[in-house]
C-alpha positions in Angstrom: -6.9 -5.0 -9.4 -9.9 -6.5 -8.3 -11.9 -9.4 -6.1 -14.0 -11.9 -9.4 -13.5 -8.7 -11.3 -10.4 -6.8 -12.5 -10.0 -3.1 -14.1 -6.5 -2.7 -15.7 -4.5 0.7 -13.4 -1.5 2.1 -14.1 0.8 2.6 -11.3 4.2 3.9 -10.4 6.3 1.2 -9.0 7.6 2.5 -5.8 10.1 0.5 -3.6 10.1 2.4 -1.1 6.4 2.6 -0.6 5.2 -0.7 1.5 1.8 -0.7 0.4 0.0 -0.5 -3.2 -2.0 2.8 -3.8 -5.1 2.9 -5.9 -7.5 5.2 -6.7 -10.2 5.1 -4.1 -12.8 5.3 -6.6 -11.6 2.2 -8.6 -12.0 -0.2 -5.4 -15.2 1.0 -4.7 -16.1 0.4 -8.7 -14.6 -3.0 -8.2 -17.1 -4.1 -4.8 -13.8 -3.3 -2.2 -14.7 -1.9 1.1 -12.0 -0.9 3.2 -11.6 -3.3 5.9 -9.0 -1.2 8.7 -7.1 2.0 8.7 -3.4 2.1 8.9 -0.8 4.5 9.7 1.6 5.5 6.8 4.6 8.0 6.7 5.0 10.2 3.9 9.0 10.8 2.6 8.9 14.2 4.5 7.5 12.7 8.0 4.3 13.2 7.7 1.9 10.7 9.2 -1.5 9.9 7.4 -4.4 7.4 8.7 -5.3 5.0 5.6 -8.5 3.0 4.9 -7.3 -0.3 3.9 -8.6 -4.1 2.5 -7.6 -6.6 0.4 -7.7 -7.0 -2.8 -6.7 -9.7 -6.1 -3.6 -8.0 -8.3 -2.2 -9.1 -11.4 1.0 -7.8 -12.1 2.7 -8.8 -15.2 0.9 -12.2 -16.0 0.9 -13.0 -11.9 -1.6 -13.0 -9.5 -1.6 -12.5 -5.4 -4.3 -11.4 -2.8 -2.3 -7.9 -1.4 -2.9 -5.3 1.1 -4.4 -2.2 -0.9 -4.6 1.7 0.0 -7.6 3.7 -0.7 -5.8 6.5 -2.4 -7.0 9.8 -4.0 -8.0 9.7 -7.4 -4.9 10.2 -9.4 -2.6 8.3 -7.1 -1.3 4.4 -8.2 1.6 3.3 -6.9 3.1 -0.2 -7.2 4.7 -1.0 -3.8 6.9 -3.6 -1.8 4.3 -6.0 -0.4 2.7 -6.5 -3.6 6.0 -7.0 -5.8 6.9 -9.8 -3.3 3.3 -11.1 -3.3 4.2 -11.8 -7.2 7.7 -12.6 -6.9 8.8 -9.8 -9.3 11.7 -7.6 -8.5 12.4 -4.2 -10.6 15.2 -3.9 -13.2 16.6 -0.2 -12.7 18.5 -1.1 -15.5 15.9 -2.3 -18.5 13.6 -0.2 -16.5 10.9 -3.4 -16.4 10.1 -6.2 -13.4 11.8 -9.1 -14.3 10.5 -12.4 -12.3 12.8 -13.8 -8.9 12.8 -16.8 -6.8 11.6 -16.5 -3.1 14.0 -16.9 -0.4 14.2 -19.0 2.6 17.3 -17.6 4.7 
């Protein structure tokens, strides 16, 4: 994750979660200021303001300027935006991403 700089994080990849989470500290670490807050829903309904900005990620070999959440400390999550930024889908299967084409429909 990271702008000319990256620092390696390991995240839970969440489907379900739009954005990807990391640790507030590491952005900062890395030169990224938030740039805008959000609104995000938690599973059970609850409502959160987020700072937000953008940021470099390399997933699995790829690269893709995403939308990042400044998240607590021990929070990484690997969400939607970001997979589809990279063209990588998840596996439940072999439990891995495994590389798709983009669609046009």
């Amino acid at each position: 994750m990271g702008g000319e700089n990256y620092e390696m994080v390991e995240a839970l990849v969440d489907t379900g979660a739009t954005t990807t989470v990391v640790p507030g500290s590491t952005l900062r670490r890395l030169g990224i200021a938030p740039t805008k807050r959000e609104t995000f829903e938690y599973a059970g309904g609850q409502r959160v303001e987020l700072d937000m900005a953008e940021a470099r990620a390399r997933v699995a070999d790829r690269e893709t300027t995403t939308w990042v959440i400044f998240g607590e400390d021990d929070t990484a999550l690997l969400g939607a935006y970001t997979l589809e930024g990279t063209f990588l889908a998840v596996d439940p299967y072999g439990q891995r991403l495994v590389p798709v084409h983009g669609l046009l429909k």
